[in-house]
Backbone of each chain as ProteinMPNN parsed JSONL, in Angstrom:
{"seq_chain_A": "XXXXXXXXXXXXXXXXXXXXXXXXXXXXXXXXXXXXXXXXXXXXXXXXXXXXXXXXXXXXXXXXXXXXXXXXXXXXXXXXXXXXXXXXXXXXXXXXXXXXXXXXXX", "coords_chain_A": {"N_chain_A": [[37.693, 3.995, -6.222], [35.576, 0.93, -6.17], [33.249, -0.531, -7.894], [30.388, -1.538, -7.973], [27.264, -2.226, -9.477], [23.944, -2.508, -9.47], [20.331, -2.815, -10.918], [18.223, -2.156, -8.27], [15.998, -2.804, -7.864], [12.321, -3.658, -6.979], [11.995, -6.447, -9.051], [9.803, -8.028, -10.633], [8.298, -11.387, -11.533], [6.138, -13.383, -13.304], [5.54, -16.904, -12.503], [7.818, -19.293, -13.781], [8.338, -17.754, -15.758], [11.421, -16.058, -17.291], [13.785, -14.624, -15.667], [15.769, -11.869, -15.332], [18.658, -10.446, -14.602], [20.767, -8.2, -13.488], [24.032, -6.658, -14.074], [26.97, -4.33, -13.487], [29.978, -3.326, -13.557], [32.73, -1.296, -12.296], [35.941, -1.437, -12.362], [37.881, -2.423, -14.756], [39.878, -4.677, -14.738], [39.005, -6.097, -13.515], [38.657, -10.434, -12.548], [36.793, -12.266, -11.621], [33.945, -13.421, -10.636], [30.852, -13.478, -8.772], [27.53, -14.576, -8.396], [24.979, -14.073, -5.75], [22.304, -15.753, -4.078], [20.26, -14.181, -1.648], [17.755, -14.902, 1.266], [15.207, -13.219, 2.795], [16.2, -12.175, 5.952], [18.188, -14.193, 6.005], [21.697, -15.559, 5.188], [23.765, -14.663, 2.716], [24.073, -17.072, 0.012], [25.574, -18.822, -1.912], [25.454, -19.013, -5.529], [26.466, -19.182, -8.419], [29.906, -19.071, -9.657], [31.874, -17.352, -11.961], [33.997, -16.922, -14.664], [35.373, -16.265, -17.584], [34.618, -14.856, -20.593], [31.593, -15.318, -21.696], [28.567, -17.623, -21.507], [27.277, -19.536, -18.899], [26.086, -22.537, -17.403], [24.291, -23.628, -14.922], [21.783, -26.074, -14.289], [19.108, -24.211, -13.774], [19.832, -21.947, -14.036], [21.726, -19.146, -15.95], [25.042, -17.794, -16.019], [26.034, -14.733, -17.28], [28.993, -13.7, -18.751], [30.654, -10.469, -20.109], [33.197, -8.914, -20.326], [34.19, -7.17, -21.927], [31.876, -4.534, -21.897], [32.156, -4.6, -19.309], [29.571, -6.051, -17.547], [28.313, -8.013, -16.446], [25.38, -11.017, -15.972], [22.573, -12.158, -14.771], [20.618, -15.101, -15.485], [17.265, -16.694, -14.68], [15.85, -19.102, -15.588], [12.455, -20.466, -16.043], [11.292, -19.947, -14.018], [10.336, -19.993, -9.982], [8.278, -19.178, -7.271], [9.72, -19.764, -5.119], [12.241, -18.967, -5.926], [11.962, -16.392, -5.615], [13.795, -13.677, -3.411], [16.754, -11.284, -2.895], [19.423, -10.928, -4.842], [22.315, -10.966, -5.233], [25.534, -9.424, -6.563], [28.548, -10.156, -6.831], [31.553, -8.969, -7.042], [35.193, -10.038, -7.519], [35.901, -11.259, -4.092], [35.079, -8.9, -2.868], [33.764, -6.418, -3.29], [30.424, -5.86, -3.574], [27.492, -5.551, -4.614], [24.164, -3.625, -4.757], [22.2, -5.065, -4.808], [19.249, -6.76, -6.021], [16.189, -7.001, -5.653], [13.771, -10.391, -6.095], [10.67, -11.061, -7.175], [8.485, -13.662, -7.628], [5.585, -14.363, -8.98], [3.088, -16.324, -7.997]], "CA_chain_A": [[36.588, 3.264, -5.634], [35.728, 0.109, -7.279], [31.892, -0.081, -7.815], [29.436, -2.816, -8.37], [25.928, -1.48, -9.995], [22.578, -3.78, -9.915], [19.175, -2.478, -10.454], [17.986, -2.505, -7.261], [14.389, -3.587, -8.283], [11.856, -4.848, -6.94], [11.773, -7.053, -10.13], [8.134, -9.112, -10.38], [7.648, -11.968, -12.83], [5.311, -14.78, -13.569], [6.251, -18.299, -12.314], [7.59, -20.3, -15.072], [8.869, -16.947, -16.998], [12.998, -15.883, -17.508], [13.981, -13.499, -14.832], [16.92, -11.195, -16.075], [19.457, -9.961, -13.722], [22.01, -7.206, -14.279], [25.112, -5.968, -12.835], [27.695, -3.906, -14.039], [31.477, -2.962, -12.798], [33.714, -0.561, -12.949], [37.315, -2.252, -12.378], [38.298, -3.273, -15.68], [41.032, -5.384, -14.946], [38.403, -7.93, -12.186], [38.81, -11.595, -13.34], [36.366, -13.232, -10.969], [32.439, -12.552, -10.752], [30.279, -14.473, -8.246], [26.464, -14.46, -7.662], [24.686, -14.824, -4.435], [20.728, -15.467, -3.16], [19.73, -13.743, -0.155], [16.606, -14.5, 1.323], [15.265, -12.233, 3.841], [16.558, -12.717, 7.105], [19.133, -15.149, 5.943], [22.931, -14.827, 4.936], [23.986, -15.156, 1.319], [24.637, -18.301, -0.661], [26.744, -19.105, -3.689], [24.626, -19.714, -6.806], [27.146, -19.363, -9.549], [30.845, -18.034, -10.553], [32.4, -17.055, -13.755], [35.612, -15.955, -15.299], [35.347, -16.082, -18.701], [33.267, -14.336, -21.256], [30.161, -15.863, -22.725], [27.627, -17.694, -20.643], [28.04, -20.781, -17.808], [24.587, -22.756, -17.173], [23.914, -24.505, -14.078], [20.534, -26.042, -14.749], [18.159, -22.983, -14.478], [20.716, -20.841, -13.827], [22.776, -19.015, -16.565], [25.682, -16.462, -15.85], [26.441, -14.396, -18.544], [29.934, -12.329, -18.813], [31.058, -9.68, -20.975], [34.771, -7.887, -20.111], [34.5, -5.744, -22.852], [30.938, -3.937, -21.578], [31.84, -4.725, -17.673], [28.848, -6.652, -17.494], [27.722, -9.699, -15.706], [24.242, -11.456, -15.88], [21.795, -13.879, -14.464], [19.548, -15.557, -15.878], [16.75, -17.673, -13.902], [14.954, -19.931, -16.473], [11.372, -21.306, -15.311], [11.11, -18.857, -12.512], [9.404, -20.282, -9.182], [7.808, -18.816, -6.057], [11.165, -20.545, -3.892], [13.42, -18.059, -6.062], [11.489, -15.226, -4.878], [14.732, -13.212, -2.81], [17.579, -10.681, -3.007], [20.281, -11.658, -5.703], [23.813, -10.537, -5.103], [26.071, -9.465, -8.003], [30.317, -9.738, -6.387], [32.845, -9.032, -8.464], [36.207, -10.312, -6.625], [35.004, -11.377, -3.419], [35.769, -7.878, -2.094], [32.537, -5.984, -3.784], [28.884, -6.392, -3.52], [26.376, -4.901, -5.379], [23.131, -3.923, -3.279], [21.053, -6.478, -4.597], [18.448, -6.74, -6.621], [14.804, -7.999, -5.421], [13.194, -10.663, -7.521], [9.2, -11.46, -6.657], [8.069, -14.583, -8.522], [4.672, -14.075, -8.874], [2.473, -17.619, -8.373]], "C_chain_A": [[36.07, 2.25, -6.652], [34.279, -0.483, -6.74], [31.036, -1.581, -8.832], [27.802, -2.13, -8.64], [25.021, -2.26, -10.262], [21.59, -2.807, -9.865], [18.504, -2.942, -9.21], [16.339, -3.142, -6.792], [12.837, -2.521, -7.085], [11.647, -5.35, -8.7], [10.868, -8.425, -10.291], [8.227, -9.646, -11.654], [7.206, -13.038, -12.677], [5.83, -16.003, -13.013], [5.931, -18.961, -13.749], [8.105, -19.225, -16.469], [10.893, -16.979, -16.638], [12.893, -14.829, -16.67], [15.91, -13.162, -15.518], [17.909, -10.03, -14.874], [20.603, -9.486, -14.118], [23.025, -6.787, -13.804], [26.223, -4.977, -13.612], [29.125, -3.377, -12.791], [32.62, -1.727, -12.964], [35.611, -0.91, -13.059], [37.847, -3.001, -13.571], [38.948, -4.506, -15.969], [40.326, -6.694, -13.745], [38.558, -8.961, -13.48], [37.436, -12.647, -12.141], [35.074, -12.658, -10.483], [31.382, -13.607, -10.133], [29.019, -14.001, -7.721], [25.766, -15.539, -6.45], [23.377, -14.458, -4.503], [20.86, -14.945, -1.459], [18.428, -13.457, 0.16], [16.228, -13.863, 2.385], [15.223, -13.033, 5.116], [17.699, -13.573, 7.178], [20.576, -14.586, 5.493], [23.192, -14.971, 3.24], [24.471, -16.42, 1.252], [25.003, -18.694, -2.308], [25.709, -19.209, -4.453], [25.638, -20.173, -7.908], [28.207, -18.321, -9.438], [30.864, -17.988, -11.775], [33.404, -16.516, -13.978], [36.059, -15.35, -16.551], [34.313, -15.537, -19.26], [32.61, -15.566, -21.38], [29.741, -16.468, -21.763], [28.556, -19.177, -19.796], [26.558, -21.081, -17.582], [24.951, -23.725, -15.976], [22.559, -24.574, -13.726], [19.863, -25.127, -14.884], [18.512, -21.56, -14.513], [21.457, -20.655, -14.657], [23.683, -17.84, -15.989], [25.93, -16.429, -16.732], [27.447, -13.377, -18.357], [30.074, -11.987, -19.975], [31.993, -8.34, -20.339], [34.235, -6.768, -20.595], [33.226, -4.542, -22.884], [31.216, -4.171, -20.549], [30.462, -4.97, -17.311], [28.439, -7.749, -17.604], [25.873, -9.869, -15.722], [23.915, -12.677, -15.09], [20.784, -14.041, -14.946], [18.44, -17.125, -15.479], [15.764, -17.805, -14.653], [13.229, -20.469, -15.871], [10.955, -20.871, -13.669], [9.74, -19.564, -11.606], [9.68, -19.473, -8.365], [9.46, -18.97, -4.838], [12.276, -19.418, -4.646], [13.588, -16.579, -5.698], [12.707, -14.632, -3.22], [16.068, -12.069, -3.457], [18.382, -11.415, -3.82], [21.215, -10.689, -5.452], [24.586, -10.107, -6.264], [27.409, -9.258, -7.044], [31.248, -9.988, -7.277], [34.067, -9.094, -7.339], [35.199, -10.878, -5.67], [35.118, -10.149, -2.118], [34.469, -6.746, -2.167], [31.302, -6.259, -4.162], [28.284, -5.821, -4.124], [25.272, -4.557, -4.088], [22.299, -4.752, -3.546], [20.613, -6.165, -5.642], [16.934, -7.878, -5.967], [14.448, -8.769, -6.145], [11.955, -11.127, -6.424], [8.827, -12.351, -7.849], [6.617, -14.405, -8.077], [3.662, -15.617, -9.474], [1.342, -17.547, -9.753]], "O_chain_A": [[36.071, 2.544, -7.847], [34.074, -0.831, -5.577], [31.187, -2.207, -9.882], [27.326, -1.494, -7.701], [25.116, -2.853, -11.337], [21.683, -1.932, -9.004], [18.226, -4.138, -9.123], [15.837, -3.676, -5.803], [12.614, -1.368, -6.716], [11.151, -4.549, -9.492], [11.235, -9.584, -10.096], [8.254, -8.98, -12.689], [7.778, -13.814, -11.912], [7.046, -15.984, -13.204], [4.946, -19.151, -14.462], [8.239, -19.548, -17.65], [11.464, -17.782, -15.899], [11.956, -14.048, -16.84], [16.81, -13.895, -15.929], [17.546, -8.899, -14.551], [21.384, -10.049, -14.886], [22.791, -6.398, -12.66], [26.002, -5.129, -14.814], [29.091, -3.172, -11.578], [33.216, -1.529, -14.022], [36.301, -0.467, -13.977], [38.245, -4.155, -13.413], [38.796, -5.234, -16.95], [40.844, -7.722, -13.309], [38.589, -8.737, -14.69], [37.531, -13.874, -12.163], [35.051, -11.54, -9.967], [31.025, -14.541, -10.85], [29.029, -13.192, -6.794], [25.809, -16.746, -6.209], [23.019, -13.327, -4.832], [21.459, -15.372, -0.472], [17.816, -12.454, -0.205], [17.132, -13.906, 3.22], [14.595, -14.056, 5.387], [18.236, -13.755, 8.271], [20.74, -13.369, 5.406], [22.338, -15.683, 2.712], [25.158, -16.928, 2.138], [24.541, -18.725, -3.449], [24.76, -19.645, -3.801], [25.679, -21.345, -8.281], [27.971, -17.131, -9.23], [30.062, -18.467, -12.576], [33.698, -15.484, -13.375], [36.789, -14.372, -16.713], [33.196, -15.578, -18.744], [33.095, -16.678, -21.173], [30.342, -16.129, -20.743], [29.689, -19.643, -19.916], [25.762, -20.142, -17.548], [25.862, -24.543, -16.107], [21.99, -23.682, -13.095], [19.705, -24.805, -16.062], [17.933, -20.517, -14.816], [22.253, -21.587, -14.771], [23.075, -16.901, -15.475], [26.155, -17.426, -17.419], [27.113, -12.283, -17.902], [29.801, -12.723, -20.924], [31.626, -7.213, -20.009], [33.896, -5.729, -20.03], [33.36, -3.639, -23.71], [30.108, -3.984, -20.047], [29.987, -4.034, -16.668], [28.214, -8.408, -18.62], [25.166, -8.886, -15.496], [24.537, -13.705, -14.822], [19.919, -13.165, -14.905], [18.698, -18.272, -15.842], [14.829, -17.004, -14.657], [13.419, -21.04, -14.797], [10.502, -21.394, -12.651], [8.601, -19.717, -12.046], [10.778, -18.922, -8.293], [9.916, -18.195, -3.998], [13.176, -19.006, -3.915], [14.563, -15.845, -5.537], [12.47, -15.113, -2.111], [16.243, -12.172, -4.671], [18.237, -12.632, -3.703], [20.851, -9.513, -5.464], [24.078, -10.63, -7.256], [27.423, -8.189, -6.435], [31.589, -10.919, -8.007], [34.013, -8.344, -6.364], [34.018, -11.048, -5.975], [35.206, -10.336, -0.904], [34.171, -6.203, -1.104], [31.133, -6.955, -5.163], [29.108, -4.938, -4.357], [25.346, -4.953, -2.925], [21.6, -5.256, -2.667], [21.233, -5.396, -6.377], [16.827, -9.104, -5.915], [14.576, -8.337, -7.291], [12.122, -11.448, -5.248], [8.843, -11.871, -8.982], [6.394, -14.3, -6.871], [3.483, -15.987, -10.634], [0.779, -18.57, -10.144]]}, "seq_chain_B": "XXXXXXXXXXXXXXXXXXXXXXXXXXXXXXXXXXXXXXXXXXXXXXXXXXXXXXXXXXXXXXXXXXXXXXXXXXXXXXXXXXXXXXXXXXXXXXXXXXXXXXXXXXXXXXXX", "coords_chain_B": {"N_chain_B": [[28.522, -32.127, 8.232], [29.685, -29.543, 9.532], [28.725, -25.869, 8.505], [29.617, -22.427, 7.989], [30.363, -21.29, 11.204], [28.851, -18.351, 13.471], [29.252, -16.519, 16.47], [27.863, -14.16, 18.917], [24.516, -14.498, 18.269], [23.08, -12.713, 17.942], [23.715, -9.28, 19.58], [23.509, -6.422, 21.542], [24.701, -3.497, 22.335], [26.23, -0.609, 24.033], [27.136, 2.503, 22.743], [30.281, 3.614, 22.627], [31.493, 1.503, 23.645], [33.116, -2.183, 23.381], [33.052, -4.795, 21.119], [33.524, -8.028, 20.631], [33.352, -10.608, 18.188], [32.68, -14.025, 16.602], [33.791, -16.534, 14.827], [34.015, -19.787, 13.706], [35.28, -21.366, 10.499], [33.719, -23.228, 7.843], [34.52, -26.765, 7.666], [37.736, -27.843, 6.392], [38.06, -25.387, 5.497], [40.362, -22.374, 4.849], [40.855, -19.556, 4.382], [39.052, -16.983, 5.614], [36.602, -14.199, 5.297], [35.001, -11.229, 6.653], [32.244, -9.357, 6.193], [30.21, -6.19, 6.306], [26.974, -5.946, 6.749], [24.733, -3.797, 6.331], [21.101, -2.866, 6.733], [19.114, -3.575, 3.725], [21.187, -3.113, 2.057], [24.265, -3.643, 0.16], [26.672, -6.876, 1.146], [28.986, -5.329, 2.876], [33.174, -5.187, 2.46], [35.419, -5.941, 5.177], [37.389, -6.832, 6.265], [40.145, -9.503, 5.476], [41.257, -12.509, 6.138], [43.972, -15.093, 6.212], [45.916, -17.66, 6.821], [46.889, -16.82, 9.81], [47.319, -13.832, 8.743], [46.123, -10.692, 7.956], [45.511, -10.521, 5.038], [44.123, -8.834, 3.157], [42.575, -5.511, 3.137], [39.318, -3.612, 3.586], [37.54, -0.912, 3.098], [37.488, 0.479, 5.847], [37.424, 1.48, 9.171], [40.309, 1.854, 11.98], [39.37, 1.134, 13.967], [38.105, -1.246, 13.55], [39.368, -4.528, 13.96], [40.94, -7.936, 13.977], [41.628, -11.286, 13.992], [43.017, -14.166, 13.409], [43.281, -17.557, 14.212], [45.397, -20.591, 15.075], [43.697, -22.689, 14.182], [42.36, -21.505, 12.317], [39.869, -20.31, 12.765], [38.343, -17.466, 13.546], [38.07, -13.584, 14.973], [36.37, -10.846, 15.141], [36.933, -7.899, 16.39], [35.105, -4.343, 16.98], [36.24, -1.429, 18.329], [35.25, 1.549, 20.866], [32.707, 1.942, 19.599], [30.013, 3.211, 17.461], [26.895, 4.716, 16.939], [26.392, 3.92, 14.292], [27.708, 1.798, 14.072], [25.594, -0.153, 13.769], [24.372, -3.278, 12.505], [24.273, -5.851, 10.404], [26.682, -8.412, 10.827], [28.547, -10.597, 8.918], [30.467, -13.284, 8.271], [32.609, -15.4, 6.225], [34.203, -18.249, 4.637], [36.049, -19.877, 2.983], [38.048, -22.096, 0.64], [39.283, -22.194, -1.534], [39.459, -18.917, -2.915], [38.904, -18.402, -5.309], [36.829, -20.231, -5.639], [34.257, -19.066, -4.999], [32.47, -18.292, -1.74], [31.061, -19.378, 1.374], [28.97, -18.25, 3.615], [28.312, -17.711, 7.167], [25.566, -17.483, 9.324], [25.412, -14.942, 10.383], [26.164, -12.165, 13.198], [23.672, -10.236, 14.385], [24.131, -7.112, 15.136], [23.609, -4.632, 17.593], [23.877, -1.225, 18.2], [23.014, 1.068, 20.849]], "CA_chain_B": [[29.67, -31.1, 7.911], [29.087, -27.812, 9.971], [29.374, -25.286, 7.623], [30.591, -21.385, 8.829], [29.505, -20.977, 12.678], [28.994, -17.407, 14.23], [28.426, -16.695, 17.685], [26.837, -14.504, 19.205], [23.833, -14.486, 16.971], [22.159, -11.317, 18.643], [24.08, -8.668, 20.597], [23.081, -5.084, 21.852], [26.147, -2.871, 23.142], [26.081, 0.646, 23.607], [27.993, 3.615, 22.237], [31.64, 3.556, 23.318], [32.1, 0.23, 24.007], [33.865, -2.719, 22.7], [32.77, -6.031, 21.32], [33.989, -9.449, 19.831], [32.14, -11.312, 17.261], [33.745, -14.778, 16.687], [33.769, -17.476, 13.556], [34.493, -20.805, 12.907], [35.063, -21.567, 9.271], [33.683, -24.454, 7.5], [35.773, -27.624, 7.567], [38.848, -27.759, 5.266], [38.236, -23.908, 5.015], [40.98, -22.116, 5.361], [40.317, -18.224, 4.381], [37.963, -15.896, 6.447], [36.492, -12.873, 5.371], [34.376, -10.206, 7.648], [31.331, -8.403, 5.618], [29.355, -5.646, 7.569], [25.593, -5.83, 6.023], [23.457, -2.488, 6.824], [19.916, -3.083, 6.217], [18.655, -3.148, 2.912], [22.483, -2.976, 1.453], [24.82, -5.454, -0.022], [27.744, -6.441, 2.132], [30.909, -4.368, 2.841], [34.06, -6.037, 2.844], [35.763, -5.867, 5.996], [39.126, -7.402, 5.937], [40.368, -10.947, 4.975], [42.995, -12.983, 6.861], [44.819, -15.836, 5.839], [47.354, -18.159, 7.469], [46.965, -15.999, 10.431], [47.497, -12.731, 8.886], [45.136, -9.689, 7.413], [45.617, -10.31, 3.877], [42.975, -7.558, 2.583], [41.681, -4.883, 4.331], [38.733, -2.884, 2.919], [37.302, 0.855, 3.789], [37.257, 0.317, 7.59], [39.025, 2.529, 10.456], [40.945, 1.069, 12.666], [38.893, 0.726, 15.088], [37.512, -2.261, 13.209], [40.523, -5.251, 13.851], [40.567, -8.931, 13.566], [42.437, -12.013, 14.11], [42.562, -15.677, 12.661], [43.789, -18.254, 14.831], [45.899, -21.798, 13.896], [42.533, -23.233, 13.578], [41.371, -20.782, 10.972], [39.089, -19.715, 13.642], [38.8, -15.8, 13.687], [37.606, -12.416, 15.76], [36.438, -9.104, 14.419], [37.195, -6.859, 16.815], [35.136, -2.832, 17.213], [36.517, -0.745, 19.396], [34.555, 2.663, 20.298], [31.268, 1.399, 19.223], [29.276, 4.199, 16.966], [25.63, 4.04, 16.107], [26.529, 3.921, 12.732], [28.02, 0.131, 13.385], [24.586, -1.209, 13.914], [24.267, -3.813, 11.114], [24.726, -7.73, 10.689], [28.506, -8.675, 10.708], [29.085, -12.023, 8.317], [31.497, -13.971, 8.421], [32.401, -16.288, 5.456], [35.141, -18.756, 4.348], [36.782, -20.919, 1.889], [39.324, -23.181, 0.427], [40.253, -21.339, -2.522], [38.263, -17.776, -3.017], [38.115, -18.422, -6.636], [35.499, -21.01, -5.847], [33.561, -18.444, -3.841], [32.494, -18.227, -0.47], [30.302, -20.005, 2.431], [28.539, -17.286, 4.968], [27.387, -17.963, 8.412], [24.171, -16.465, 9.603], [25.898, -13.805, 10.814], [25.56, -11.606, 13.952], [23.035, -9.157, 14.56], [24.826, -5.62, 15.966], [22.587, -3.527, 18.046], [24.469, -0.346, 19.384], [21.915, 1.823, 21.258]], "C_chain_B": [[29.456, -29.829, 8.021], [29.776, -26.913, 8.444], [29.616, -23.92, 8.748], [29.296, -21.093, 9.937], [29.701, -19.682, 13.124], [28.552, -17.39, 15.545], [29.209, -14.908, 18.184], [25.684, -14.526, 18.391], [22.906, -13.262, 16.928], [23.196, -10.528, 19.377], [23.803, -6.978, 20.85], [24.353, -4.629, 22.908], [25.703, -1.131, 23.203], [27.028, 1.329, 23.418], [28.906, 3.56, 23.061], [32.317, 2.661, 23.673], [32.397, -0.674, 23.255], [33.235, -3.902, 22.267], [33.731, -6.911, 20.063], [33.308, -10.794, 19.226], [33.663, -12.428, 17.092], [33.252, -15.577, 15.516], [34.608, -18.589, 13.274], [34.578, -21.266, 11.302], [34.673, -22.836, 9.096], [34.815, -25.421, 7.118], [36.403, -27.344, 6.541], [38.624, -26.301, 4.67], [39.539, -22.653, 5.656], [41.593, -20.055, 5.775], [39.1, -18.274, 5.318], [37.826, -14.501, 6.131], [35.492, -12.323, 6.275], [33.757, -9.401, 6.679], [30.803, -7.739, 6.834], [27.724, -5.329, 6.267], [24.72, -4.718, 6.835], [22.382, -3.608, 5.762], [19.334, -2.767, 5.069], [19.953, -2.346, 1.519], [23.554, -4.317, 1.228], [25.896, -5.475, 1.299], [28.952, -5.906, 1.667], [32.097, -4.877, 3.052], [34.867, -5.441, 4.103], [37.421, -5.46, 5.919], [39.074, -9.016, 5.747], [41.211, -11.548, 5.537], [42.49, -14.333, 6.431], [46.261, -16.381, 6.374], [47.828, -16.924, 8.767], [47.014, -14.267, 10.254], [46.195, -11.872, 7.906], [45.933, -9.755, 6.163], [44.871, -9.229, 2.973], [42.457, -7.156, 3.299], [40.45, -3.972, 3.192], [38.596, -1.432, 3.41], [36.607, 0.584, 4.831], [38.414, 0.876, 8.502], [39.376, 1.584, 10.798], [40.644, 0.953, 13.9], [38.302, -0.749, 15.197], [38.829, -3.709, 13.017], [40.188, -6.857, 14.237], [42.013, -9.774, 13.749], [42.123, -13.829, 13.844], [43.451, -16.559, 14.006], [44.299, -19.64, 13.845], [45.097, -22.42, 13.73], [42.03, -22.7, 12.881], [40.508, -20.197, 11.794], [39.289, -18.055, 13.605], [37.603, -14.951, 14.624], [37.666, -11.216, 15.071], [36.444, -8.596, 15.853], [36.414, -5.305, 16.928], [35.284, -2.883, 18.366], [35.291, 0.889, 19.451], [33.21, 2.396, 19.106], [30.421, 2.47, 18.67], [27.981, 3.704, 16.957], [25.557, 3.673, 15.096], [27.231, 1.94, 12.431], [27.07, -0.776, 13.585], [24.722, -1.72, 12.59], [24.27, -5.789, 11.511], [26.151, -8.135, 10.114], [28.628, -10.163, 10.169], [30.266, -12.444, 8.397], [31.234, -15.285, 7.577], [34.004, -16.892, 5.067], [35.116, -19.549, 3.246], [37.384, -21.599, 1.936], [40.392, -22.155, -0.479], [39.134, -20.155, -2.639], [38.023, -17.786, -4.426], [37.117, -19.285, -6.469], [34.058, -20.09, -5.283], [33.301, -18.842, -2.581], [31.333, -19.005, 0.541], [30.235, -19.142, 3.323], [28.085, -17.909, 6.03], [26.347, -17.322, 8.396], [24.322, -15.663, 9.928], [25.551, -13.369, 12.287], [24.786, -10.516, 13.486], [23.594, -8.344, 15.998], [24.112, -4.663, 16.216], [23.616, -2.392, 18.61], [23.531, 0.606, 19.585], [22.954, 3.112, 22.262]], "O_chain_B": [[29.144, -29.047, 7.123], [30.733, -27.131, 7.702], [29.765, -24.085, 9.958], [28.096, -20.846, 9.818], [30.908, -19.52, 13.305], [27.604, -18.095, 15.888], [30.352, -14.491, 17.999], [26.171, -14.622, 17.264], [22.151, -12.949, 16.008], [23.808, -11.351, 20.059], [24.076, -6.362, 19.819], [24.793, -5.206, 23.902], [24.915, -0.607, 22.417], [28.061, 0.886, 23.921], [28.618, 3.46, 24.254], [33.502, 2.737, 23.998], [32.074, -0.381, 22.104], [32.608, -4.323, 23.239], [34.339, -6.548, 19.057], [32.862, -11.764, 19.838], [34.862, -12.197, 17.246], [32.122, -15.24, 15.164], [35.704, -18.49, 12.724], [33.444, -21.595, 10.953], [35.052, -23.687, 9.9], [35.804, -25.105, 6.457], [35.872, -26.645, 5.678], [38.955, -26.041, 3.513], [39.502, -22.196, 6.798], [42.227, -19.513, 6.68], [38.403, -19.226, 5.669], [38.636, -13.657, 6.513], [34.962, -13.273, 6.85], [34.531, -8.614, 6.133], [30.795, -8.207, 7.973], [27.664, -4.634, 5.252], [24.136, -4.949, 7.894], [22.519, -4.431, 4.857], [18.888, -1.62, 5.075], [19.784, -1.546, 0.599], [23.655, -5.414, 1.777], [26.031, -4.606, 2.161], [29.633, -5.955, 0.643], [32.165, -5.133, 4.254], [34.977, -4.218, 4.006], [38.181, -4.519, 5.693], [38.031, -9.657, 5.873], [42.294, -10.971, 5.43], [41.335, -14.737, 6.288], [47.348, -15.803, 6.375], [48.869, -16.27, 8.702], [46.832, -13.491, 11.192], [45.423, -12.539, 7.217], [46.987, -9.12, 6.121], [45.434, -8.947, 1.916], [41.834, -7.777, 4.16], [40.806, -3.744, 2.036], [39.482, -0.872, 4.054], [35.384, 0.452, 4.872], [39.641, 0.787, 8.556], [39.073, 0.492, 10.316], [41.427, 0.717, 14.82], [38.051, -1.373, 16.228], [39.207, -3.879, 11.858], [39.122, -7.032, 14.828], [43.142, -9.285, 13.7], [41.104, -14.462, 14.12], [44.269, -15.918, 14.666], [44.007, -19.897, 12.678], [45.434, -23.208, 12.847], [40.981, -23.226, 12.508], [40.325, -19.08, 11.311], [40.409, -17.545, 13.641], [36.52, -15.441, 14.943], [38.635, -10.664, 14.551], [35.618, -9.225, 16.515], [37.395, -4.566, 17.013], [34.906, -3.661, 19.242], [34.666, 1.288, 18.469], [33.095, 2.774, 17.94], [29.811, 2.913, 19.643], [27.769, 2.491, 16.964], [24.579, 2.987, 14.797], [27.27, 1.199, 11.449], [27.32, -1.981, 13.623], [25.071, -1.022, 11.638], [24.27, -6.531, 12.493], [26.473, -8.084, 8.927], [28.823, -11.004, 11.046], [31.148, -11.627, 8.661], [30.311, -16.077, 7.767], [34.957, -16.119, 5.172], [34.077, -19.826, 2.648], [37.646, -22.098, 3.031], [41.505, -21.649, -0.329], [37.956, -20.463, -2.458], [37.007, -17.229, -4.842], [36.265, -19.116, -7.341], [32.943, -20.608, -5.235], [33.927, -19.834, -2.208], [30.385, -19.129, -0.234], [31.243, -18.994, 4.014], [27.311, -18.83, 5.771], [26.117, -16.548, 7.466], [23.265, -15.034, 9.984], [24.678, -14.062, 12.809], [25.041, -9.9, 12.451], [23.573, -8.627, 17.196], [23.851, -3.81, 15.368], [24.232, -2.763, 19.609], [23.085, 1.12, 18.559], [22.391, 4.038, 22.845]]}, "name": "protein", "num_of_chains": 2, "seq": "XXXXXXXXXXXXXXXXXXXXXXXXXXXXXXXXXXXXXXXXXXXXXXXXXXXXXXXXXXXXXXXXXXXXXXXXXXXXXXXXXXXXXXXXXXXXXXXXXXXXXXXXXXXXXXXXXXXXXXXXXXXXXXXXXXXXXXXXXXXXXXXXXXXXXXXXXXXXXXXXXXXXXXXXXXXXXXXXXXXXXXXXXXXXXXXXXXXXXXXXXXXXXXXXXXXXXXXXXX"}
């Protein structure tokens, strides 16, 4: 069974702080690690892949891999109210994580 | 540039019976996968087809079956309808799946 692990939250922070998003895997041998927003009621949407270790920034968005701990990150810089939603963690596009809440707090 | 279309967007069936959820992929998309989203859970992979055929299947009976058409167009398929398949059924596509994926809004699956 090949297992995707997020804190499932709720995870509350300040607007304008670093929100820290976690995931972990068990499949050693995945090569392909893609997060998704989901806001309630809606379907998921891409934010960011990754393949390689070390980080990937798309403006306030960083992903951060690490193979050798099976652990993926996100990191949402300057945290607003609009990011306030479910965050996805898929490793392949075969495994989901259950989420993680984030509450930006105005 | 539609992106991925589901239809219907609501449906209520009851126990034992059959239904057919349907999906256009977004243009120049040529994969289709099938998530099943319970409430308050990530999604479950379905199965995957490609160039007409079920390239990946996930942990789903076989009651749960599917078909792509030469338009990329596809059908999930339950047969024998449980309570247990209430949920929202996505449907998402691609070009290449290393770029990741494009979801529709999915249906909402009532079985009463």
């Amino acid at each position: 069974q090949k297992e995707v692990e997020q804190n499932s939250g709720p995870l509350s922070v300040p607007e304008g702080a670093i929100a820290s998003l976690n995931c972990t895997y068990s499949d050693r041998g995945s090569q392909s690690f893609f997060w998704y927003r989901q806001y309630s009621g809606k379907s998921p949407e891409l934010i960011m892949f990754i393949y390689s270790n070390g980080d990937k920034e798309d403006g306030r968005f960083t992903a951060q891999l690490n193979k050798a701990s099976q652990y993926v990150s996100l990191l949402i810089r300057d945290s607003q109210p609009s990011d306030s939603a479910t965050y996805l963690c898929a490793v392949t596009q075969f495994y989901f994580g259950t989420g993680t809440s984030l509450t930006v707090i105005p | 540039d539609a992106g991925v279309t589901q239809s219907p967007t609501h449906l209520i069936k009851t126990r034992g019976q059959q239904v057919t959820l349907r999906c256009s992929p977004k243009s120049g998309h040529d994969t289709v996968s099938w998530y099943q989203q319970a409430l308050g859970q990530g999604p479950q992979f379905i199965f995957q087809y490609y160039e007409e055929e079920e390239r990946q299947r996930g942990n789903f009976p076989d009651r749960f079956s599917g078909h792509q058409f030469p338009n990329y167009s596809s059908e999930l398929n339950v047969n024998a309808l449980l309570l247990g398949d209430s949920a929202l059924y996505l449907c998402a596509s691609s070009l290449d799946s290393v770029y990741g994926y494009t979801f529709g809004s999915g249906t909402r699956l009532t079985v009463v």
